[in-house]
C-alpha positions as CSV (number, residue, x, y, z in Angstrom):
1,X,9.4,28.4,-27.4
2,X,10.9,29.6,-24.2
3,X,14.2,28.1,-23.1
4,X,12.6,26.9,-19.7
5,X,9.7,25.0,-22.1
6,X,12.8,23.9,-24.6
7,X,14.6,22.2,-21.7
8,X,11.7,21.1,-19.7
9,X,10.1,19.3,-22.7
10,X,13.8,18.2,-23.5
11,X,14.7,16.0,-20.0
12,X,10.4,14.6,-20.1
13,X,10.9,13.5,-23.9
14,X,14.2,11.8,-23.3
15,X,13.1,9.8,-20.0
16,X,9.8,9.1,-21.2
17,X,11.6,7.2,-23.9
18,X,14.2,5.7,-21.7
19,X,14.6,2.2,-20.8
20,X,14.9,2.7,-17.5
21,X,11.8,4.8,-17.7
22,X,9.8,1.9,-18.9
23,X,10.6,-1.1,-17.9
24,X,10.2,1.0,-14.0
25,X,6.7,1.4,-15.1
26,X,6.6,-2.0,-16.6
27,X,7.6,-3.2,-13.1
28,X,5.1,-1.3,-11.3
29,X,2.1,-2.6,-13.6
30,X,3.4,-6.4,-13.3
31,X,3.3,-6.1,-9.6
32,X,0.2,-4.2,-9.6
33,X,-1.3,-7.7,-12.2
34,X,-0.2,-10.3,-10.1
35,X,-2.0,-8.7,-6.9
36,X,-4.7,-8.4,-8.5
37,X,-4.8,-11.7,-10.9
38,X,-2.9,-13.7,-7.6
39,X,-6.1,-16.0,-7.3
40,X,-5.7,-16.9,-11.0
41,X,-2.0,-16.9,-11.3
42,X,-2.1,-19.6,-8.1
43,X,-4.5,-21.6,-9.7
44,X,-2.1,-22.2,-12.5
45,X,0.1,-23.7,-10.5
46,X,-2.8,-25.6,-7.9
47,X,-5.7,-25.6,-10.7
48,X,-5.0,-29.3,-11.4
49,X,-4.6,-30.5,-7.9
50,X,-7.7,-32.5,-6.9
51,X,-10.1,-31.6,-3.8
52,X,-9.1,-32.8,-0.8
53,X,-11.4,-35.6,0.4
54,X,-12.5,-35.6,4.2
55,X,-14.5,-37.8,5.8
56,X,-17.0,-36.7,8.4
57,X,-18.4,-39.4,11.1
58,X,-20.9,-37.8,13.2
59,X,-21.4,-39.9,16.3
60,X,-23.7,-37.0,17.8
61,X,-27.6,-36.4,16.9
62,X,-27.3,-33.0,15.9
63,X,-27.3,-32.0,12.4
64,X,-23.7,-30.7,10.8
65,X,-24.5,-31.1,7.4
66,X,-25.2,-27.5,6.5
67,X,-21.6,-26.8,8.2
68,X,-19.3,-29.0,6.8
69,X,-20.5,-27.9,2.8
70,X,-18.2,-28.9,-0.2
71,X,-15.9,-26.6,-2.6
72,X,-12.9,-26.5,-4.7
73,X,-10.6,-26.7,-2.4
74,X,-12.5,-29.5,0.1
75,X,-14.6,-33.0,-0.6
76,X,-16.4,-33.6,2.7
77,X,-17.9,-37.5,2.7
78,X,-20.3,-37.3,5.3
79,X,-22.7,-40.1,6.7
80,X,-20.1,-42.8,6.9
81,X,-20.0,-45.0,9.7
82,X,-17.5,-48.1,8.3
83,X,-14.3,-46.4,10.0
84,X,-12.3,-49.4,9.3
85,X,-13.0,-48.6,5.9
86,X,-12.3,-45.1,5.6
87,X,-9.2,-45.9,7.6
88,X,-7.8,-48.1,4.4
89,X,-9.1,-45.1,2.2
90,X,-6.4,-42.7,4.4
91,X,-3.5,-45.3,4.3
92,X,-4.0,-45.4,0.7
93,X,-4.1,-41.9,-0.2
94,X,-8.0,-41.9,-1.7
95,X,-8.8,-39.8,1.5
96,X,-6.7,-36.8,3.3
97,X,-8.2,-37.1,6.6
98,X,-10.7,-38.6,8.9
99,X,-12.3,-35.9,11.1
100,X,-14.7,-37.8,14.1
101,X,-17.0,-35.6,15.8
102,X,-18.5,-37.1,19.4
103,X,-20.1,-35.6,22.5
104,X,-17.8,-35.4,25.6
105,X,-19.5,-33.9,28.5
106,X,-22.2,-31.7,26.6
107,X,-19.3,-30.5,24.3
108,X,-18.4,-31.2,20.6
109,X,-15.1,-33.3,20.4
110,X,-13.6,-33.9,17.6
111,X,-10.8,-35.8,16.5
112,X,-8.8,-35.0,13.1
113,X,-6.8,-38.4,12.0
114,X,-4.8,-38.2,9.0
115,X,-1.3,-40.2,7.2
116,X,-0.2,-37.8,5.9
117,X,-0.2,-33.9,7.5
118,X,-2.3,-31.6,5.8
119,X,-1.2,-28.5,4.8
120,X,-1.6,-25.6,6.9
121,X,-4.4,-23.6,4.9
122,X,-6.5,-27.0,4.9
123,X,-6.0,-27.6,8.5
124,X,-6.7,-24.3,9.5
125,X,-10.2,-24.7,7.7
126,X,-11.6,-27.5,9.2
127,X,-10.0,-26.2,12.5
128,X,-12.7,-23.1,11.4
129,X,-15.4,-25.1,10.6
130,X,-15.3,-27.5,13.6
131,X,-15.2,-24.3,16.2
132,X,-18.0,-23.1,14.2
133,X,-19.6,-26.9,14.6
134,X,-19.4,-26.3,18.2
135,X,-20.6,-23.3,19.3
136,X,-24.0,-24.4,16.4
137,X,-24.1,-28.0,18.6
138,X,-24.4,-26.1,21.9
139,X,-27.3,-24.2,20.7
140,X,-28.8,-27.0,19.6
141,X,-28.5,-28.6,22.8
142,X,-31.0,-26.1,24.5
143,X,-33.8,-27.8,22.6
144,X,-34.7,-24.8,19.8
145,X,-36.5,-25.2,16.9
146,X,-33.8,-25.2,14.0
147,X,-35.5,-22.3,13.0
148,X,-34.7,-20.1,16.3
149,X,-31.2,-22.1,16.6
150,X,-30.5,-20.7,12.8
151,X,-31.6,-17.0,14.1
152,X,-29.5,-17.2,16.9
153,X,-26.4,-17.9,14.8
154,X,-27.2,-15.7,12.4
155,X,-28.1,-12.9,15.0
156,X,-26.0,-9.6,14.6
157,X,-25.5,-6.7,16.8
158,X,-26.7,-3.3,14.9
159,X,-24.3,-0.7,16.4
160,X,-24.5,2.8,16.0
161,X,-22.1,6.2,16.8
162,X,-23.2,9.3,19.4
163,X,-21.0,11.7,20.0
164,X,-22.3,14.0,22.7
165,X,-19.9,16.7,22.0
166,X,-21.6,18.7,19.3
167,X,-19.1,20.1,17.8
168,X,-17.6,16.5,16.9
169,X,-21.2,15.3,16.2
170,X,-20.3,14.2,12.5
171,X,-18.1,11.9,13.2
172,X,-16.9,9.3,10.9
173,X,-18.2,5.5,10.7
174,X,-16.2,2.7,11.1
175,X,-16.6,2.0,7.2
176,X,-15.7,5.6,6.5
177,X,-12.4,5.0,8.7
178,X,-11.5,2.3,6.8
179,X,-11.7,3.6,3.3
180,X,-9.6,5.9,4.3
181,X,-7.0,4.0,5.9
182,X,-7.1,1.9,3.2
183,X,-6.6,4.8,0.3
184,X,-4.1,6.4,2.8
185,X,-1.8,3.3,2.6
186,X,-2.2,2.9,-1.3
187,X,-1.0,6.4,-1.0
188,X,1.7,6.6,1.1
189,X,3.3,3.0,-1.1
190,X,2.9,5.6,-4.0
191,X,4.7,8.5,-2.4
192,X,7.4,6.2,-1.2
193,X,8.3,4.4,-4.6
194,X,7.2,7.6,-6.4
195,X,9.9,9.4,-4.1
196,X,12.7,6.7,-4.4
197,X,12.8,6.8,-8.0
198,X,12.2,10.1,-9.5
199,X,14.0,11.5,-6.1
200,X,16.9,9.7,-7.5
201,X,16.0,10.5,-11.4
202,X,16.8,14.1,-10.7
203,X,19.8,13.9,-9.3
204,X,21.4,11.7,-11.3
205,X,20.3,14.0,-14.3
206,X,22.2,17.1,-13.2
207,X,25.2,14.9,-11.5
208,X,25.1,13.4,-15.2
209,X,25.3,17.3,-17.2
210,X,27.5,18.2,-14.7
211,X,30.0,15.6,-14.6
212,X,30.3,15.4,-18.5
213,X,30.9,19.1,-18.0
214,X,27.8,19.8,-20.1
215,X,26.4,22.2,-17.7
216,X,29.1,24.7,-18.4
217,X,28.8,25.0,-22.0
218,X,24.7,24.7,-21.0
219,X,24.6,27.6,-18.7
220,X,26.1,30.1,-21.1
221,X,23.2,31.1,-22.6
222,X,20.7,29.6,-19.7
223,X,20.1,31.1,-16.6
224,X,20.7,28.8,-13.5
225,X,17.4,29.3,-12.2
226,X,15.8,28.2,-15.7
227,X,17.6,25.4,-15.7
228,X,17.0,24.2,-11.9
229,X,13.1,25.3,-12.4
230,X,13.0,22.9,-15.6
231,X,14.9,20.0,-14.0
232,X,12.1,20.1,-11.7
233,X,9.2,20.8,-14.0
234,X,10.4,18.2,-16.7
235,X,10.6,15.1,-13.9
236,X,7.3,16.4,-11.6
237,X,5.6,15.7,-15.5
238,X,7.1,12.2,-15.7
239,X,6.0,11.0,-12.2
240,X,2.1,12.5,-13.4
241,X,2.3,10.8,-16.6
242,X,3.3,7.4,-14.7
243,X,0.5,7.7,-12.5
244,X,-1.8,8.2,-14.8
245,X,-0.2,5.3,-16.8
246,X,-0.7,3.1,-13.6
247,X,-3.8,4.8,-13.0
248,X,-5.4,4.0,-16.2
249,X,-4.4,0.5,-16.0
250,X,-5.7,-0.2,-12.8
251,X,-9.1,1.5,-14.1
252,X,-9.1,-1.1,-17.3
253,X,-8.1,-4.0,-15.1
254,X,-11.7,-3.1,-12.4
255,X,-13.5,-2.5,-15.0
256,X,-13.3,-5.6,-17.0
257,X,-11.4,-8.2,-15.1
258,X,-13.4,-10.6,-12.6
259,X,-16.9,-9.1,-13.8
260,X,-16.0,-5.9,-12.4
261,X,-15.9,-6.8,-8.9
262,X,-12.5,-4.9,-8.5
263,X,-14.7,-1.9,-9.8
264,X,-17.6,-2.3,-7.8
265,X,-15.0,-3.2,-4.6
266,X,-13.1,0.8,-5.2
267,X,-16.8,2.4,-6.2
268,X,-18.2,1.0,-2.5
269,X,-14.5,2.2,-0.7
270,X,-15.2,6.1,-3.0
271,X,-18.5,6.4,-1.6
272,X,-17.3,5.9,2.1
273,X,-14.6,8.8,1.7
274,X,-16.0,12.7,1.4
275,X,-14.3,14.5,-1.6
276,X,-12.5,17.0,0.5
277,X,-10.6,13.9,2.0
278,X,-9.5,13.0,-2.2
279,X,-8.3,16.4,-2.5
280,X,-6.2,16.5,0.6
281,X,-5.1,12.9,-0.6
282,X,-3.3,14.2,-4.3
283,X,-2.8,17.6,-3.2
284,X,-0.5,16.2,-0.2
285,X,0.6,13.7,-2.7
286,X,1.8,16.5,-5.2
287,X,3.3,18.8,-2.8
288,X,5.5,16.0,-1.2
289,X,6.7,14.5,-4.5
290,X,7.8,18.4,-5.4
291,X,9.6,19.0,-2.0
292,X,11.5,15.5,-2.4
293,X,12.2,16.9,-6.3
294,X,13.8,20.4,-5.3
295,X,15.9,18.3,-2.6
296,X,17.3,16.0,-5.4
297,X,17.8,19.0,-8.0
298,X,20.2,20.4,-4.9
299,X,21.6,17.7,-4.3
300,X,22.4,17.0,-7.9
301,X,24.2,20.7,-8.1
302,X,26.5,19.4,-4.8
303,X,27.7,16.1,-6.6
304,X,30.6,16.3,-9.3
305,X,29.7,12.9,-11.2
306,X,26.8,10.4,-11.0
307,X,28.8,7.8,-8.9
308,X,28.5,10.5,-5.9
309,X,24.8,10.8,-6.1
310,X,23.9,8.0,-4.0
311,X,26.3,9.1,-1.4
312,X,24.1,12.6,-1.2
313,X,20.5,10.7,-1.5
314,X,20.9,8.6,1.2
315,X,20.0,11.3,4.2
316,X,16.8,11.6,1.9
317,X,16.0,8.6,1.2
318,X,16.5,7.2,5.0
319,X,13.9,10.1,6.0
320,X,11.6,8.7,3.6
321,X,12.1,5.3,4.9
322,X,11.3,5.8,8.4
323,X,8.2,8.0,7.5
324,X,7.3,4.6,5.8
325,X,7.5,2.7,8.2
326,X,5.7,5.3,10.5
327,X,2.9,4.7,8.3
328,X,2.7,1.4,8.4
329,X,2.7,1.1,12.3
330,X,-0.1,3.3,11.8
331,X,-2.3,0.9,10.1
332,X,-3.3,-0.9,13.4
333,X,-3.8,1.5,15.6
334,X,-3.8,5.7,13.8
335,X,-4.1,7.5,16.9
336,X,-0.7,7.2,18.9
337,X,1.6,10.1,19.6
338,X,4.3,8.9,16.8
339,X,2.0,8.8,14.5
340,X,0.6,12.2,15.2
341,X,4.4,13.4,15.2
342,X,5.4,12.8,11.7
343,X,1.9,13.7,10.3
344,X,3.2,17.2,10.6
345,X,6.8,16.9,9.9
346,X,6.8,18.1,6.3
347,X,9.2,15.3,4.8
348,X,6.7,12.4,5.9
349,X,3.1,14.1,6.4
350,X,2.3,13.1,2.9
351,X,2.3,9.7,4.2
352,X,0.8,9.8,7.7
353,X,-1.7,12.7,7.4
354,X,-4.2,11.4,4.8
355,X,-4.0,8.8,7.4
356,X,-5.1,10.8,10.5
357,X,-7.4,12.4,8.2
358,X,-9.5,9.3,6.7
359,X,-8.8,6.7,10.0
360,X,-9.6,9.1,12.7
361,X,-12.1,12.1,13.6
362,X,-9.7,14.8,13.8
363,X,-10.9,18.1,12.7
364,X,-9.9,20.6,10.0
365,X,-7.5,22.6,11.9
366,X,-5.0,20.2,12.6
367,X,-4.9,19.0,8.5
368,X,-4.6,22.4,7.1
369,X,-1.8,23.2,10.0
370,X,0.1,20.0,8.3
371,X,-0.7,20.7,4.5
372,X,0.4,25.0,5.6
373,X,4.0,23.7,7.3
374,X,4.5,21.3,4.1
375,X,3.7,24.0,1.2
376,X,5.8,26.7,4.0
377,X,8.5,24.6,3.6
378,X,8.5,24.1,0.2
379,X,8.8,27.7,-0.8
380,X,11.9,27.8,1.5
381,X,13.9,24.8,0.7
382,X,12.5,26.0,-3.2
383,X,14.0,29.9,-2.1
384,X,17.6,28.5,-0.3
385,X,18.1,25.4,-3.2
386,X,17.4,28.6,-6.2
387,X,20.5,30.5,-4.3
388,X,22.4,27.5,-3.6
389,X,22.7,26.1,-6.6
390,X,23.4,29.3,-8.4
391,X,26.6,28.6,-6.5
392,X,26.9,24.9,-6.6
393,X,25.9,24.0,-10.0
394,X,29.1,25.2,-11.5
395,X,31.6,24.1,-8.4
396,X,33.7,21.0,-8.3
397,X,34.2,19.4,-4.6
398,X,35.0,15.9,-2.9
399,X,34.0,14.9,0.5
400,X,30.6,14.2,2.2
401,X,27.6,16.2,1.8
402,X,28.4,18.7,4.5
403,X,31.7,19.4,3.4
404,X,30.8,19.9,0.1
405,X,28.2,22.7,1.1
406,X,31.1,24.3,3.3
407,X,33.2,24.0,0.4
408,X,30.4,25.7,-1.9
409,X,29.6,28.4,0.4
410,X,33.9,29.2,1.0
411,X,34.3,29.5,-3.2
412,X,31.2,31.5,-3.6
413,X,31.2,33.7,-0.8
């Protein structure tokens, strides 16, 4: 076994086993189950709460029945007319609210009386339902037949895309658009945890050999270069077997939980993207997740003990934050300059540009232009961080992270 193999399989067997290894993945699964089982995990806590009871008096001729339709969360008592009685039923609890629908001037009025406030999701659902109530009353003040007042209600507009320019003519739909800004923010959360913790992983591994003063003894009968390239390798396998850890479970967890509906939910967003879009999506994953890796490996050769590194990772980790954040301003409107900005600076276009690339109709030029300056950039920093931390790796400074560099480059030059 080569020595690059030897130490590579070395630093991915001894993390893999790590506490802090697992219970990071741990982490990321629980989150990962309670946003997906959040229906169920509230309902332990509001599963033995009754209905809320709410009593309808429709002083009008029209018909609200169909609207005002019972669930788990809501008891509507409709056709009461005893007000005096329901009244007593509010004071003494048996009933949340009274809600009193009249005409007022050809318009649906309705008053909501209740002892004791209802709770914001309740209230903004009759609030819904009464709007709704409305608008179906005013139609059925223009004397329709309940059929054509239900076909007016139900009436949708069927809107379709031409794009006269024919060189744009396959432009994406709006479901299309939204897969992909969808998949594009699952990806760029990925990037930016994935980032923040194996970004951090690396350095502290070499700040950790170096500061024991195990790299010295290490580096006598291994090449610098070997051991920088199997840093790298070693952690670039640990963040692929995680995802595919978190992966997996997400795959197990829309297969079989809530009859599959997660499944059938991810199948209908797959279908909406093309496949050249997936393989933009993991290869700009990858290739940022390695640039951010060869950063932290330098940075770990610059440090002299692990209490430094997060003195050197926080340039690093505060680009990564604002591409973040770029991204997520992105999710409501794709198209603005800043957005078109970072999706080709090469430290936060794996975040933005599957977004450009899914949520708008750019064409291929101006991807490939992004993907060419991110891999362009990581052969150089991979070129200068190979020199550099020939030099660094094995000298001692203090100071910030510019003065150790000047330091490095005075001892070695």
């Amino acid at each position: 076994m080569s020595k690059f193999n030897l130490l590579m399989k070395q630093l991915y067997m001894s993390k893999i086993k790590s506490k802090s290894f697992v219970l990071m993945t741990l982490l990321y699964l629980a989150i990962m189950s309670v946003a997906i089982f959040w229906s169920d995990i509230k309902e332990l806590f509001t599963g033995d709460d009754e209905a809320q009871k709410i009593a309808i008096i429709n002083d009008t001729t029209a018909d609200l029945s169909g609207i005002f339709v019972s669930n788990g969360d809501m008891e509507f008592v409709q056709n009461e007319t005893n007000k005096d009685v329901l009244v007593k039923q509010v004071e003494d609890g048996e009933i949340a609210a009274i809600v009193e629908v009249n005409d007022k001037d050809g318009q649906l009025h309705a008053e909501i009386a209740t002892f004791t406030p209802l709770k914001l999701n309740d209230q903004s659902t009759i609030s819904s339902l009464l709007q709704y109530a409305g608008q179906h009353y005013a139609v059925q003040q223009l004397s329709l037949s309940p059929e054509q007042a239900a076909q007016i209600m139900a009436a949708e507009t069927i809107i379709t895309n031409k794009n006269l320019d024919e060189s744009t003519a396959d432009g994406k739909s709006e479901e299309e658009k939204q897969a992909g800004q969808f998949v594009s923010y699952a990806v760029g959360i990925l990037i930016y945890f994935f980032i923040s913790t194996f970004l951090s992983m690396i350095t502290t591994e070499i700040a950790s050999e170096k500061g024991s003063r195990a790299m010295e003894m290490l580096l006598v009968s291994v090449k610098p270069s070997t051991h920088f390239k199997a840093k790298i390798a070693g952690v670039l396998l640990l963040a692929i077997t995680q995802m595919v850890i978190i992966f997996g479970v997400f795959s197990l967890y829309a297969k079989f939980a809530k009859d599959g509906v997660i499944w059938d939910m991810a199948a209908s967003i797959i279908q909406d993207l093309s496949i050249g879009y997936l393989i933009y999506v993991v290869v700009f994953l990858l290739s940022t997740i390695v640039l951010y890796l060869i950063v932290g490996a330098l940075f770990g050769s610059l440090v002299s003990k692990v209490e430094e590194a997060g003195q050197v990772l926080m340039p690093a980790m505060m680009v990564t934050l604002v591409g973040f954040y770029v991204m997520l301003s992105g999710m409501g409107n794709p198209d603005t300059i800043v957005i078109k900005v970072f999706s080709y600076i090469p430290f936060t276009s794996g975040m933005i540009m599957p977004m450009r690339i899914g949520a708008t109709d750019i064409g291929v030029i101006e991807p490939m232009l992004s993907l060419g300056l991110l891999i362009a950039t990581i052969v150089v920093v991979y070129v200068f961080s190979l020199s550099f931390y020939k030099r660094s790796v094995l000298t001692y400074s203090t100071g910030g992270v510019i003065q150790k560099i000047k330091t490095v480059l005075k001892v070695t030059t």
